[in-house]
C-alpha positions as CSV (number, residue, x, y, z in Angstrom):
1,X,0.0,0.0,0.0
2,X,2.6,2.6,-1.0
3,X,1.4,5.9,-0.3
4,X,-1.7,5.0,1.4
5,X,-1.2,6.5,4.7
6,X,-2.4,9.5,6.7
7,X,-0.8,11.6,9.6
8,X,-1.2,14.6,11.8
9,X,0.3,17.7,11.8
10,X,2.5,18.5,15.7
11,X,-0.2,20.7,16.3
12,X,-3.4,18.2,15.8
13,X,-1.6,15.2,17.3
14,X,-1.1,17.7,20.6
15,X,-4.8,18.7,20.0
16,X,-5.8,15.1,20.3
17,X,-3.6,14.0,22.8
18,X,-5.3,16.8,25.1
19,X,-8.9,15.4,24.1
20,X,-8.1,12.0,24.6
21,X,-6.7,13.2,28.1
22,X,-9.7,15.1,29.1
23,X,-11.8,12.0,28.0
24,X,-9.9,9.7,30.3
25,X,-8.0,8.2,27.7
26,X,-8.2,6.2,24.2
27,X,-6.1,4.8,22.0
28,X,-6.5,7.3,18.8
29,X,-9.2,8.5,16.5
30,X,-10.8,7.1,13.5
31,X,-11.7,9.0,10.8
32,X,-14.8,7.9,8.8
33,X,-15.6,9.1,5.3
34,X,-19.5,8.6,5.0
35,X,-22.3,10.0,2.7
36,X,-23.5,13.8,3.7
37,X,-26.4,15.7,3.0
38,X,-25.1,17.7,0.6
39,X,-24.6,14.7,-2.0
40,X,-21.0,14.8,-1.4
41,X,-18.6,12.8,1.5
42,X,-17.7,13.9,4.8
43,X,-15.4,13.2,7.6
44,X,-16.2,12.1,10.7
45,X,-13.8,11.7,13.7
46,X,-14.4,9.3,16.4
47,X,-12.2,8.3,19.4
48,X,-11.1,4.5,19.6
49,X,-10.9,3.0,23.0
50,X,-10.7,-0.7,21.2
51,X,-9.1,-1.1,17.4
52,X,-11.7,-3.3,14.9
53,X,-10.7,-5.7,12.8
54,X,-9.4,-5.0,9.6
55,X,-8.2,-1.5,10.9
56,X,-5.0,0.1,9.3
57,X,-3.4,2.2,11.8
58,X,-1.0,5.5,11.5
59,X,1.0,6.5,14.0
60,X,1.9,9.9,13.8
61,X,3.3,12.6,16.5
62,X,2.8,9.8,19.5
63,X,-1.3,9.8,18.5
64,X,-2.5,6.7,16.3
65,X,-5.2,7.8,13.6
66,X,-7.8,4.6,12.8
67,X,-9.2,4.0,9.3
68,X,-11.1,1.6,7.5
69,X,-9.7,0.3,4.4
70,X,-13.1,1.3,2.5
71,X,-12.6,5.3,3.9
72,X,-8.7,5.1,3.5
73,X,-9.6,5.2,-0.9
74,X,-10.5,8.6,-0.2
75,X,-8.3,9.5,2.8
76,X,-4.8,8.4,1.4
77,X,-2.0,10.7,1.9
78,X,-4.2,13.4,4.1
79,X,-2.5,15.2,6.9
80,X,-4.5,16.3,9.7
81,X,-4.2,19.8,11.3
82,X,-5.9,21.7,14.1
83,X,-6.5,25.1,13.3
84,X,-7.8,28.2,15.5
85,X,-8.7,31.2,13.7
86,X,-10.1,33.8,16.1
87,X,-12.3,32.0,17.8
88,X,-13.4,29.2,15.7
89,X,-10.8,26.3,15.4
90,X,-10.9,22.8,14.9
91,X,-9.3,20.1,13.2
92,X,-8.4,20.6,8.8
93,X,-8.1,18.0,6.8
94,X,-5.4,18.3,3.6
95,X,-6.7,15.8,1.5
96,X,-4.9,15.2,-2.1
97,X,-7.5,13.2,-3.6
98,X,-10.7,16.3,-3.5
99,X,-11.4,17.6,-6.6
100,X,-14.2,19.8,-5.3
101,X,-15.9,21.0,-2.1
102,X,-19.7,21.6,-1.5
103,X,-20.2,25.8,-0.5
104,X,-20.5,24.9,2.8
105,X,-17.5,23.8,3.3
106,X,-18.6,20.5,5.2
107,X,-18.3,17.9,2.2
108,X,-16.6,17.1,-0.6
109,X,-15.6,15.4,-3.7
110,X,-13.1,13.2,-5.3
């Protein structure tokens, strides 16, 4: 699987290494590409206390990112980062493989 990995930014692997902290503790996040409303895909993040079968698992910056091989097709070679701009921030996702995104700004293409 050459080239089919994913990783976080120093910032976003700190960022999750507080959450997981705050949570009590976890072994990573997953990120999930599903269907969304606006007819395109979307990520989702969810934090892994217990890896699934069939899981391919990054390790980046100390923090493990979880992904299905089905959402890693669209995920491969995305970095993670955590951004804060005024006072919104939240985690970015740099994702070669989009070709567009829907005007929202919460889906997107490939």
């Amino acid at each position: 699987m050459v080239g089919m990995t994913m990783s976080f930014t120093e910032r976003a692997a700190a960022e999750i290494r507080n959450h997981l902290v705050a949570r009590g503790g976890g072994q990573g996040i997953r990120v999930v590409v599903e269907t969304s409303e606006c007819s395109g895909l979307a990520y989702r993040l969810e934090y892994v206390d217990a890896g699934e079968d069939g899981d391919l698992v990054f390790d980046s910056h100390g923090e493990k990112i979880f992904v299905d091989p089905k959402s890693l097709v669209w995920l491969a070679g995305t970095v993670i980062d955590f951004l804060e701009i005024g006072d919104d921030s939240g985690f970015a996702f740099i994702n070669p493989n989009v070709t567009s995104q829907c005007g929202c700004g919460d889906s997107f293409y490939v």
